[in-house]
N, C-alpha and C positions, 0 to 999 in steps of 0.2 A: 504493500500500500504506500503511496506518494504521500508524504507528512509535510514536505513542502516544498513548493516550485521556486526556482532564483530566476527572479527577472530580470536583465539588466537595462540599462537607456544610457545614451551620452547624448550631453549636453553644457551649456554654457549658461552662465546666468541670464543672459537674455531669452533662452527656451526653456529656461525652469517652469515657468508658468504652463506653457505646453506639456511640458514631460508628467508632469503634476494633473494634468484631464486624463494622458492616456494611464498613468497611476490608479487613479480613480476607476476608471472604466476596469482595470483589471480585479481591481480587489472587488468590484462589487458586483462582479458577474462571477469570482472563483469560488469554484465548491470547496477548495481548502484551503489555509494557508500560505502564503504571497511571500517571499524575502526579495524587495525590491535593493539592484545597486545602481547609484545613480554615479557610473564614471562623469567627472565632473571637471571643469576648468572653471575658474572665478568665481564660484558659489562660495559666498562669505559666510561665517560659521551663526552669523544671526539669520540668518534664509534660511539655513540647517537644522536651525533648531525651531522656527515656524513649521518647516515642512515633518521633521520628527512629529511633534507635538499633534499636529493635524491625523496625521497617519493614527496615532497609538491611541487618540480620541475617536477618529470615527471609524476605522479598522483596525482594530486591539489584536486582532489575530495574523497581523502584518506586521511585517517589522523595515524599515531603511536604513540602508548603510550607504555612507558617503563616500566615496574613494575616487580623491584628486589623480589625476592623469596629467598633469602639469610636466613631471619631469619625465614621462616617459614618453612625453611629446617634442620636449626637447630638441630631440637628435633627428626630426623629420624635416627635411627644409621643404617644406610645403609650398606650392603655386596658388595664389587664389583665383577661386573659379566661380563666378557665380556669386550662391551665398552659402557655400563651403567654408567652414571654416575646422581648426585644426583635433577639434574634439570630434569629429566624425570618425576618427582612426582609433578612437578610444576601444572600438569593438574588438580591435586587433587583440589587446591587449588582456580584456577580463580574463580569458583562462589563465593567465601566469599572475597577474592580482588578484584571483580567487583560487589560489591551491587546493582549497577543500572542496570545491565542486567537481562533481563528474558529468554536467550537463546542466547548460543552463539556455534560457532563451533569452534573444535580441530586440528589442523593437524599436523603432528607430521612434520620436516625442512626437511624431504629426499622424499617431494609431491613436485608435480606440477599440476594444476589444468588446466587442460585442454575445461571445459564448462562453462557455467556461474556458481559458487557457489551458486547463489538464490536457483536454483535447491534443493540444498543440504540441505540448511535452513530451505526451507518451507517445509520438510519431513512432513509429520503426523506421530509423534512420541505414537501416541494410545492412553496416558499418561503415559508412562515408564518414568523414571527419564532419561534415554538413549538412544542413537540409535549409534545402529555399525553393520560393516559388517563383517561376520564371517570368519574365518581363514582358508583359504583352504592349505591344506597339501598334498603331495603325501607321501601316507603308507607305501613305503618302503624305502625314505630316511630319512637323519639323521635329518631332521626339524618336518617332521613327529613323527619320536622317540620321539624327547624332549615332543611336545607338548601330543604324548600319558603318558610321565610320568606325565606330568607339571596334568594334568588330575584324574591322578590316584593319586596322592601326595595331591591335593587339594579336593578327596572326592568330584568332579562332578555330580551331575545327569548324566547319561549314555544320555538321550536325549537333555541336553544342549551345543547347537551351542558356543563353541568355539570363540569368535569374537578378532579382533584385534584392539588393543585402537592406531593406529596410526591414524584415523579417528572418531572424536566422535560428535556427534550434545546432547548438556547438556540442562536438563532443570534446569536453575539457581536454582529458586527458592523452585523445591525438593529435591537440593542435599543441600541449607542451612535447610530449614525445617527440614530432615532428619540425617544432620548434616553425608552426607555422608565421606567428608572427614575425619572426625575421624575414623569412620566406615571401612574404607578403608586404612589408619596407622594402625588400631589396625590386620585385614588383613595382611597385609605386617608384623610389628614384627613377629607372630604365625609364618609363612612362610618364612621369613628370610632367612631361612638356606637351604631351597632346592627349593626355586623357579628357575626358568630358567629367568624370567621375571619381573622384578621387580615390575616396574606398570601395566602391563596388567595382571599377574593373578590374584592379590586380586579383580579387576576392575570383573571379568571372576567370580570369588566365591560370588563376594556381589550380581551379578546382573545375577547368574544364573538360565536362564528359566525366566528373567526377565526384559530384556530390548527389543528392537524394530529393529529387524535383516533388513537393507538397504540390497538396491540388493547392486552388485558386483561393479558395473561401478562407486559405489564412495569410493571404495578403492580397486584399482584395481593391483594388483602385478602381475611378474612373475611368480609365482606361482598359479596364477588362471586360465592365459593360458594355462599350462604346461596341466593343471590337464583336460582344457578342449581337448586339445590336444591327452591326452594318452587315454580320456572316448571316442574320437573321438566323441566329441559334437561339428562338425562344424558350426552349423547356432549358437550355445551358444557362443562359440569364437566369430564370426561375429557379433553379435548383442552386445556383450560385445567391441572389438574394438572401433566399429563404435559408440558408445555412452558411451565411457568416460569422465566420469566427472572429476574423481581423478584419480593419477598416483600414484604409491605409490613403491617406489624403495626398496622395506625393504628386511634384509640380508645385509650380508658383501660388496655385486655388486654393487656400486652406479657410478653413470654415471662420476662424476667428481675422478674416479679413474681408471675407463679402458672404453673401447668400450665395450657398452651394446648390447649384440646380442642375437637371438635367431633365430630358425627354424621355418619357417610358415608351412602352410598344404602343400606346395608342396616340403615342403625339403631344401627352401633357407633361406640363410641368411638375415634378414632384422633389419633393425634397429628398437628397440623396443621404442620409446618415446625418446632416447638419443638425436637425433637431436633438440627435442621439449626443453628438459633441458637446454640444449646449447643455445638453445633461448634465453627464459629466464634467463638466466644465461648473454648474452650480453646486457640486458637491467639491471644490477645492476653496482653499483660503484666497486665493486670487480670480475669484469669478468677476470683485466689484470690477478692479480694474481692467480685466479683460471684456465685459461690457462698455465700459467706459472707452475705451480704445477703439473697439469694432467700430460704437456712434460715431468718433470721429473721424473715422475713415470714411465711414457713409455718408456724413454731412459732408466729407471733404472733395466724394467725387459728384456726391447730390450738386454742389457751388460749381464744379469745374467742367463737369459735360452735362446734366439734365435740366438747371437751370436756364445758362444760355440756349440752351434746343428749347423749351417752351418758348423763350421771350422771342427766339424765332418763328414757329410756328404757329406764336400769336399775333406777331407782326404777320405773315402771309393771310392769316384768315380776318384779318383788320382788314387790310386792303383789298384782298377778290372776295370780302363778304360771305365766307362761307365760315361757317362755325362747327361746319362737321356734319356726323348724319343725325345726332341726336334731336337736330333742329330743322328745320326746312323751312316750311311757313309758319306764319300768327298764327293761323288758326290751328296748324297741326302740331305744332310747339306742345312741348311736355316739360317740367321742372324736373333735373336731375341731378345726384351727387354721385360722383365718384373719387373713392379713399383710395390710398395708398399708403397700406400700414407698414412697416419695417417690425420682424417677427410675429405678425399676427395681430399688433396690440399697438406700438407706439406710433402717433401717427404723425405723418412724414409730409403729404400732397395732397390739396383735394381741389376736384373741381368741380365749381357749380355753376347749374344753368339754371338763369327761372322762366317763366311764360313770355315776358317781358324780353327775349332774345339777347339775353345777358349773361356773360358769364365770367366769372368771378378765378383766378387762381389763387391758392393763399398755399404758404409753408406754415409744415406744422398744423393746417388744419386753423389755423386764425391770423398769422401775417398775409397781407393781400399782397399778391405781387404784382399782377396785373386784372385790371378789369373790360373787358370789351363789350361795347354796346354793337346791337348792329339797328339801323334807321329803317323800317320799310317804306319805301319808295312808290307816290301814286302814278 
């Protein structure tokens, strides 16, 4: 019987906040006890001890340990890529800073774990040093691109799956034997210079055609929808949905930056796990501020692309006299509101029309931004 799973994350004080939802998410879907390690750069020992305290209050049966990755960062002369930064190599490293485990899971701060994690743990790993789930791409966008270069740059076998290291289940004890994290440094310098991906391609070259490909449903992105979506593999989408273990938000779109949407099989908009974040995300000590954050990014692109397009749109329907379909003539004229909530609940945009062939924009639902009358003409 499993008495208790070691989770690990790396992260930096700036994704503490992150790593702390998918935290969350895991202790309160596991059916056993959680030993979370958070490999760490800059986490000051007063953040340390908010996030202990938090832990042993609202999951007593969890425990966090902290272990700085500072100097065994040290000695990588790193490229910056993106928004890579030098705690992403941290994963190299937990089996030889965790001597006592003989298996542990990875998950990179931008998961939520949606099933119980046991699941994840007791994979039959075959005896690969590894297990991940491979990186689905659509061919003719720009994610696709990279990873056909990242591919061709790194001298791939043509039949090796691709996988993505934001989900890894380690067997401690062949990556000390094998002494893979050297193995995986020495990787990384050769490729330095043209990787796309810092820790995942050397991860991709040391363990190609060599590790223990998981299905989908434990690291499960938009992009694996999309792809089942365009191959129109509806019962593969369905069955993938409906038995998610991991959520895996990767790409620039993370929930705590905008409303995470996409198109289901019938064409509508549904929310894709966003809500589930948010969840999560209210069971941490930093919900207030990550609320607080999100508003401001939204007011911030509400001011700099939705604004200016209304006052647009209002100037064209000033001048050719058209106010849309809602309206036509005096006599067919009908009075109407339409909201624009943000979440559900806060409200953001509203427009009103009355009988009167008027209509009103206001922010927030009471500043008026603009008002348009239109004159019927005998």
């Amino acid at each position: 019987m499993t008495h208790k799973i070691p989770v690990c994350l790396c992260c930096d004080a700036n994704y503490l906040r992150y790593a702390c939802v998918t935290i969350a998410s895991v202790a309160y879907t596991s059916s056993v006890p959680v030993d979370f390690y958070l490999l760490h750069t800059t986490i000051s020992l007063g953040l340390q001890k908010v996030v202990a305290a938090w832990i042993q209050r609202n999951f007593p049966t969890c425990t966090v340990t902290f272990v700085d990755v500072t100097a065994s960062l040290t000695s990588i002369r790193t490229k910056q890529v993106r928004y890579f930064t030098p705690s992403v190599f941290g994963r190299y490293f937990a089996p030889e800073l965790l001597p006592e485990l003989d298996r542990i899971i990875y998950l990179d701060a931008d998961t939520i774990v949606l099933d119980d994690i046991i699941k994840l743990y007791q994979s039959d790993m075959e005896g690969y040093p590894t297990a991940a789930v491979h990186e689905y791409w659509l061919e003719d966008s720009e994610w696709g691109e990279k990873i056909r270069n990242d591919i061709a740059y790194l001298h791939l076998p043509p039949e090796h799956r691709y996988f993505s290291s934001g989900v890894l289940v380690i067997d401690c004890r062949q990556w000390r034997q094998q002494r893979i994290a050297e193995s995986l440094l020495l990787l990384y310098d050769a490729y330095r210079e043209i990787t796309q991906y810092p820790d995942q391609d050397p991860l991709n070259k040391l363990f190609a055609n060599k590790y223990k490909e998981l299905d989908a449903v434990y690291n499960a992105t938009d992009r694996a929808f999309l792809d089942c979506l365009r191959r129109g593999k509806t019962d593969e989408l369905l069955r993938l949905k409906n038995g998610l273990v991991v959520r895996h938000f990767a790409g620039d779109n993370k929930p705590w930056n905008q409303v995470y949407l996409y198109s289901d099989l019938e064409n509508k908009d549904c929310s894709d796990q966003f809500n589930d974040w948010w969840f999560f995300a209210s069971l941490t000590p930093f919900c207030q501020s990550l609320e607080n954050d999100f508003l401001e990014r939204q007011m911030a692109d509400f001011k700099k692309y939705e604004i200016p397009r209304t006052c647009v749109i209002g100037a064209q329907n000033a001048m050719d006299g058209s106010l849309g379909p809602c309206i036509t003539t005096a006599q067919g004229a009908r009075a109407c509101k339409i909201s624009y909530r943000l979440l559900g609940f806060l409200p953001l945009f509203k427009i009103e029309c009355d009988r009167r062939l008027k209509r009103k924009y206001r922010l927030f639902n009471k500043l008026t931004l603009m008002t348009i009358k239109r004159k019927e003409m005998d």
